[in-house]
N, C-alpha and C positions, 0 to 999 in steps of 0.2 A: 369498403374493403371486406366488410361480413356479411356482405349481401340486407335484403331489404330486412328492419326491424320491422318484429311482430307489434312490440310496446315498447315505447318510449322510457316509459317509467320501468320494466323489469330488463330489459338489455340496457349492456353498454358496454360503448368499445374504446378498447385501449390500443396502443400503436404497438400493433405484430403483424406477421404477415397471416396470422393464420387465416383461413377464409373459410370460415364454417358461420354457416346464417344461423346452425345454432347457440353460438356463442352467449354466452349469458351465467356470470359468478351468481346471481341468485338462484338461476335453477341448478344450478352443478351442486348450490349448498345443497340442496332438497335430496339430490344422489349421494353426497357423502353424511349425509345424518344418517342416509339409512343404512351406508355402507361399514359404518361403527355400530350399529345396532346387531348387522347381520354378521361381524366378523366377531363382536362378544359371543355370539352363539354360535363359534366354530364353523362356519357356513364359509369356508373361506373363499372358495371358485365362486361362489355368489357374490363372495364382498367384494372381490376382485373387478369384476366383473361391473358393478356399480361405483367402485373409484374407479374406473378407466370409462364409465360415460360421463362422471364426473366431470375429470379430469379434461375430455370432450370438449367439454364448455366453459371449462377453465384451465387449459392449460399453462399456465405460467404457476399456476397454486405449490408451493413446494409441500406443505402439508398434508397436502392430499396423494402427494406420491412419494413420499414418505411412506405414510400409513399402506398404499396400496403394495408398495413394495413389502410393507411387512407382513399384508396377509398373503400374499406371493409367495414366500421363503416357507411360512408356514406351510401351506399347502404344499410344496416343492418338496419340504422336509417328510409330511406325513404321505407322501403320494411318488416317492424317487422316479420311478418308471413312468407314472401318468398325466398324459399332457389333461389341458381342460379338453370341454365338452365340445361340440361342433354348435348346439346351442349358444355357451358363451362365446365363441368368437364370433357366432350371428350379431349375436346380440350388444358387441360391440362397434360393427360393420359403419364403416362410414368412409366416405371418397375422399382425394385431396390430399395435402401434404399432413394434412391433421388428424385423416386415417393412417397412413402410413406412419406416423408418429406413436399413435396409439398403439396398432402392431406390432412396431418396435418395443415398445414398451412390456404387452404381451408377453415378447418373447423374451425378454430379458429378463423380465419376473421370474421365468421360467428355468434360464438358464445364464443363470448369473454367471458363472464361471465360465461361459462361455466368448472368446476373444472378439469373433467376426457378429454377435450378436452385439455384444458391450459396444463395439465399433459405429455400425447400424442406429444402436439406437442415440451412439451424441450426434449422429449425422443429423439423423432426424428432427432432435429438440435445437440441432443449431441453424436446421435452413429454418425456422418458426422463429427465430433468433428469442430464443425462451434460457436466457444466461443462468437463471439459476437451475434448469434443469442440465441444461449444458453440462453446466460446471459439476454436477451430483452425478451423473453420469459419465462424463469426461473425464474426472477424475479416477472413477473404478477402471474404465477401461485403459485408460494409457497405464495404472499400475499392471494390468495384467500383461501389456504387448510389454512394458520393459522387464517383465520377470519371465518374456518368453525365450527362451534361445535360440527360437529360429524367426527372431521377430525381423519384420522387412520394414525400406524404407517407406513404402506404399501405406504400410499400417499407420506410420508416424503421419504423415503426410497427410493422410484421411483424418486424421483428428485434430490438425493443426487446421486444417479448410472447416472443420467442425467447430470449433473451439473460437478460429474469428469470427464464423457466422455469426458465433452467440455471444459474441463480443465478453469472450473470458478472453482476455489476451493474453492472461499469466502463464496458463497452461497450454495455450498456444506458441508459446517461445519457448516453453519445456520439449513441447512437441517437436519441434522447429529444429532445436537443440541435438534431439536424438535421431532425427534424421540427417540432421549433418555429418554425425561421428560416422550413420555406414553410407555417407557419400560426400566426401570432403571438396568433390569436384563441382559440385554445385552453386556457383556463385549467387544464382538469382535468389536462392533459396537462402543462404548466409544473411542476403539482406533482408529479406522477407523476413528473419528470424529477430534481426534488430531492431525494425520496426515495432514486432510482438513485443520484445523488452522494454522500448519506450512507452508503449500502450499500458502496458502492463503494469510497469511502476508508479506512473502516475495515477491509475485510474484505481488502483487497489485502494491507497486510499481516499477516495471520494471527492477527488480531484478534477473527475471529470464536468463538473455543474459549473464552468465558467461560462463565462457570457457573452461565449462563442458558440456557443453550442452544445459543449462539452468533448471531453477529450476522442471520445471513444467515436463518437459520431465525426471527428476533425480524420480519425484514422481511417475509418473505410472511407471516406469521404476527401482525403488531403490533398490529392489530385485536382478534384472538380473545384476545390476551395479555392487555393492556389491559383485554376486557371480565371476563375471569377477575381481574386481581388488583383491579381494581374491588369486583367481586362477594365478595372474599377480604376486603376493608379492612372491610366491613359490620358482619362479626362482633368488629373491635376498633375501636368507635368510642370508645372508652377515649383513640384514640390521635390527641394531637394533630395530627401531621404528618395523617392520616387525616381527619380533621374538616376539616381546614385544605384540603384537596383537597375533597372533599367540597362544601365550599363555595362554593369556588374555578368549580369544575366546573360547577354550577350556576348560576354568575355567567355563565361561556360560555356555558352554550345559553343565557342570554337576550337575552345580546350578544356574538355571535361575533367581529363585527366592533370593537371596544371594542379598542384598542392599551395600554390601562390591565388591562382583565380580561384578557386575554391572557396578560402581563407577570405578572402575578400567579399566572394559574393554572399557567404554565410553570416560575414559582418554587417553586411550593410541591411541583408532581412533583420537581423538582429536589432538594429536600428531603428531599424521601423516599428519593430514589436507585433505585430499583428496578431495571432495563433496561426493562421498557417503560414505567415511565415517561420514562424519559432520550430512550426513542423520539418517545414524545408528546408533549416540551417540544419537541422539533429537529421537530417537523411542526408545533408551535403557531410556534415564532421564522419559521418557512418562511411561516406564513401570513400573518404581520405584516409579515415585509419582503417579499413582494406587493403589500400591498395597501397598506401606508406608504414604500415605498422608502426606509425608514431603514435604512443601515448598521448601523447598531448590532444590530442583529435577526438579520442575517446573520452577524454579529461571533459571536455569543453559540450559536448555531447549531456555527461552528466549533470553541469553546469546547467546547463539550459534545463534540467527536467529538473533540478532543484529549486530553481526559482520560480518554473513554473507552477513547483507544488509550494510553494512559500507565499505562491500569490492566493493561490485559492486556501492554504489555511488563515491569512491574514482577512480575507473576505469574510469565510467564515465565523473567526473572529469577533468581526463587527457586527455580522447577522446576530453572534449570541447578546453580543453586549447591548441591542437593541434589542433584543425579544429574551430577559433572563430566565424567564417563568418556563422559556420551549425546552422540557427535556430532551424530546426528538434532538435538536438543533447541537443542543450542548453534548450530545451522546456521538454523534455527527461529528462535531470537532476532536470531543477525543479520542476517537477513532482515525480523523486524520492525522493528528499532530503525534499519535503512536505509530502508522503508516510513514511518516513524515520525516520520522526520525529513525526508522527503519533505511529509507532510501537515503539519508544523509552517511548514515554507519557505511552504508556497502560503499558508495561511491570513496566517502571519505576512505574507507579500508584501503581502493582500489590506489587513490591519486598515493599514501603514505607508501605502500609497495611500490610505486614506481617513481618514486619521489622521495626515498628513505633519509635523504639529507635535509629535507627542508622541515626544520622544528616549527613552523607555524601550520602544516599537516598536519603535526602533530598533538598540537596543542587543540584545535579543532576537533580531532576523532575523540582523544580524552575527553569532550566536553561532552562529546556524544554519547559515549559510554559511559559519563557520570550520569546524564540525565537518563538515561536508559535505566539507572541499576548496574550496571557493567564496573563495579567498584575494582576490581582486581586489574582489570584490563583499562582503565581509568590512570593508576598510577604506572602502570609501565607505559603510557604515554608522556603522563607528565613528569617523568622524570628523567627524559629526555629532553622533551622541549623546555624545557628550568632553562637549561643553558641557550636559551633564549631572550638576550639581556633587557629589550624591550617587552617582552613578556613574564618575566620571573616572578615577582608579585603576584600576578595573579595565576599566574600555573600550581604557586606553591600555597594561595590559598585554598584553591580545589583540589589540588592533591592531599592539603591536612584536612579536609572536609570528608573525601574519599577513606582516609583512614577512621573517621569518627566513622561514617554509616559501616564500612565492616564492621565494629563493635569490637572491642579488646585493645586496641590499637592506639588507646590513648597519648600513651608516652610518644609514640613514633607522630603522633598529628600534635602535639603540644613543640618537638623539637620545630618539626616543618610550618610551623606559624610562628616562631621566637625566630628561625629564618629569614623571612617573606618580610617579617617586621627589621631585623636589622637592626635592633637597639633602639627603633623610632615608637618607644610608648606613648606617645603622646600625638602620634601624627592623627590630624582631624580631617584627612582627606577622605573621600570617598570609599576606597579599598583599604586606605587605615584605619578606618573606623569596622569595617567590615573584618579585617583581619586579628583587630582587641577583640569584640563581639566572640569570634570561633575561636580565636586563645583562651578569654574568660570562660568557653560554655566546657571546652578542650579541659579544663584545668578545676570545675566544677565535678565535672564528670570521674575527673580522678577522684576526687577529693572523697564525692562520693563511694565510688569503688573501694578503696582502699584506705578509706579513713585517716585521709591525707590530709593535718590540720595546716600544713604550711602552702598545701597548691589553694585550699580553700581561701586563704588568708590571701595571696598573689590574686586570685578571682575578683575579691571584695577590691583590693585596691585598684585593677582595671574598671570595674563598674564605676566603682565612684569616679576615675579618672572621667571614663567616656560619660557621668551626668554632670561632670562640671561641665564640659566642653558643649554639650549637649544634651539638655535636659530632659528632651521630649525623643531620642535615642531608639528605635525600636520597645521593646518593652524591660529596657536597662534598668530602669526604677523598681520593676519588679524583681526581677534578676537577682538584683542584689538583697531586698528582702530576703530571697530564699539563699541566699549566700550565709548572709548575714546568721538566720536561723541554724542554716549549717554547720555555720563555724560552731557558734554556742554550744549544739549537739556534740561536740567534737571533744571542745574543750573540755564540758562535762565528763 
């Protein structure tokens, strides 16, 4: 792909399309040492000039275009009217998409603010499918086409072909998005844009490294996937789920439009589980809520990208608890499982808005937005779903939970735990014993505050209640020592 290596040992290649023979991250370092050397000493079209041969040889480097972008501005700033030299664009010269990339770049140093330059250059870093320049670049220029007034759909459109290239799919459905508002007649494009949203949610947070491939590669690729495990099922028609698809599938091409066959053939991929089948249900539920504007289609859609992202942080997971020492790994995960819970919030928002009567929606978003921090928006959920008789316990123990993390709030989370409990001090259940524990800590908390010797005195006899029942109790033995010390202070 980079044409013949000089040395074995000083090149190597990584999977882009770029095809430059000179590729090589050890000599690109050799050009950016000296391009911090030469831009501390104000030389700035020289530094320039040597991070974009850099960059040359490394293009995916974000740090390196970074910093060349800053001696860019500089220059730009001290020189308004003066392009560089005809020397430095010699001397950045080179053929192929990876010269054109560079040129791009050039000119965009040059002139930032410019619309069809900013445009040019995410084309650029997205046919090299270079995502993180993509994305540093994609992102200035789509902010400038949408703060233009006379911004076209052609603009949107150019950046959304740009933005998949480079497999950012986020800002590709942003893209996708704005192009739809100035051409609503565009169906092919609506879906195109759904697709970006599926891509996009899963793979932001680090979802995509399943053990299919990964997501991002299942997206450009979902079709060829598809017609491969298609072609694979043939040979085990033994296999019900297989036949059941099969079937299924052939019910669609005779009625694509059928909300019945649809529903069915997206079940029975579903069944199967594949990833590209999973892909093929969430483009079939896409298709149904187009063309039915039923919720429920859309619902089921996000469904499927929930679980998909549940799977790979559950993998994840396991990777950390097997290797605890890999901070990489662990940073990894928390990074998904805050991604993770980001796409639970939006979906869950989506399903409670169009599903405003079902209190188990609700209890669900609350949980999301307690774990989020979302304390405020926490109990205006749950204190709806309360009146969810199978649920009330435990809605009202997280909504008195919810008032302890706001902080002040004691009295209001002390009343909604003597609720939840119902008169049952003694219950040794699982969530009764859970619900003494945030009554006791609820009523310590006052005590302290307010120098409250009777909630102190209420605290001690909870503790002691939950170490008769259970000794070894979270850390209740200790608890009540400082109860205990409490009081004392009090009394005194």
């Amino acid at each position: 792909m980079f044409g013949k290596k000089k040395n074995v040992e000083e090149e190597s290649v990584v999977s882009n399309p770029v095809a430059d023979e000179t590729f090589s991250p050890k000599k690109a370092e050799a050009f950016f040492k000296h391009a911090r050397t030469v831009h501390d000493s104000e030389n700035y079209e020289y530094a320039m000039q040597l991070w974009l041969n850099g960059i040359r040889r490394d293009p995916g480097n974000m740090e390196a275009l970074n910093a060349y972008l800053r001696s860019a501005e500089v220059f730009s700033v001290e020189n308004p009217k003066k392009g560089v030299s005809k020397a430095t664009k010699s001397g950045i010269a080179v053929k192929g998409d990876i010269g054109k990339y560079i040129n791009a770049l050039l000119d965009f140093g040059l002139k930032r603010m410019d619309i069809g330059t900013a445009i040019k250059a995410t084309q650029a870093a997205g046919k090299l499918q270079l995502s993180g320049p993509t994305q540093l670049i994609g992102e200035h220029a789509l902010t400038l086409v949408q703060k233009d007034p006379k911004a076209k759909k052609d603009m949107f459109v150019k950046l959304l072909d740009a933005f998949e290239s480079g497999n950012v799919f986020d800002l590709a459905a942003i893209a996708g998005e704005m192009a739809c508002r100035l051409d609503q007649t565009d169906g092919a494009l609506q879906v195109r844009v759904r697709n970006m949203l599926a891509a996009g949610t899963i793979t932001g947070g680090g979802y995509d490294n399943d053990e299919e491939g990964g997501f991002r590669k299942n997206i450009r690729d979902a079709n060829k996937q598809i017609e491969l495990e298609q072609h694979d099922s043939i040979a085990k028609t033994s296999s019900t789920k297989d036949q059941i698809i099969e079937r299924t599938a052939e019910d669609f091409e005779s009625r694509p439009d059928d909300l019945a066959v649809i529903t069915a053939y997206a079940k029975a991929l579903l069944e199967r589980g594949k990833n590209a089948d999973e892909l093929k249900a969430m483009s079939l539920y896409g298709k149904a809520y187009k063309a039915s504007g039923q919720y429920r289609f859309r619902q089921l859609a996000g469904e499927v990208q929930m679980r998909r992202a549940d799977r790979m942080i559950s993998k994840l997971t396991k990777q950390v608890e097997a290797n605890p020492a890999d901070a990489e790994l662990a940073a990894k995960l928390a990074d998904g499982n805050e991604k993770y819970l980001k796409l639970q919030m939006s979906e869950l928002s989506l399903q409670v808005e169009n599903y405003p009567t079902d209190l188990r929606l609700k209890y669900r978003l609350g949980k999301i937005f307690y774990q989020t921090g979302k304390f405020n928006e926490a109990i205006e959920q749950f204190q709806l779903a309360q009146n969810e008789p199978k649920l009330k316990r435990e809605v009202l123990g997280l909504m008195g939970n919810s008032f302890m993390k706001l902080g002040g709030w004691e009295d209001a989370a002390i009343q909604t735990f003597r609720q939840a409990l119902d008169g049952k001090m003694k219950d040794d259940t699982v969530i009764g014993m859970d619900l003494r524990y945030s009554l006791m800590n609820a009523l310590t908390h006052k005590a302290e505050k307010d120098s409250d010797l009777e909630a102190a005195t209420e605290a001690d006899k909870i503790a002691a209640s939950m170490a008769i029942q259970q000794f070894s109790y979270r850390d209740v033995r200790d608890r009540r020592e400082i109860i205990k010390a409490l009081i004392t202070k009090l009394k005194g």
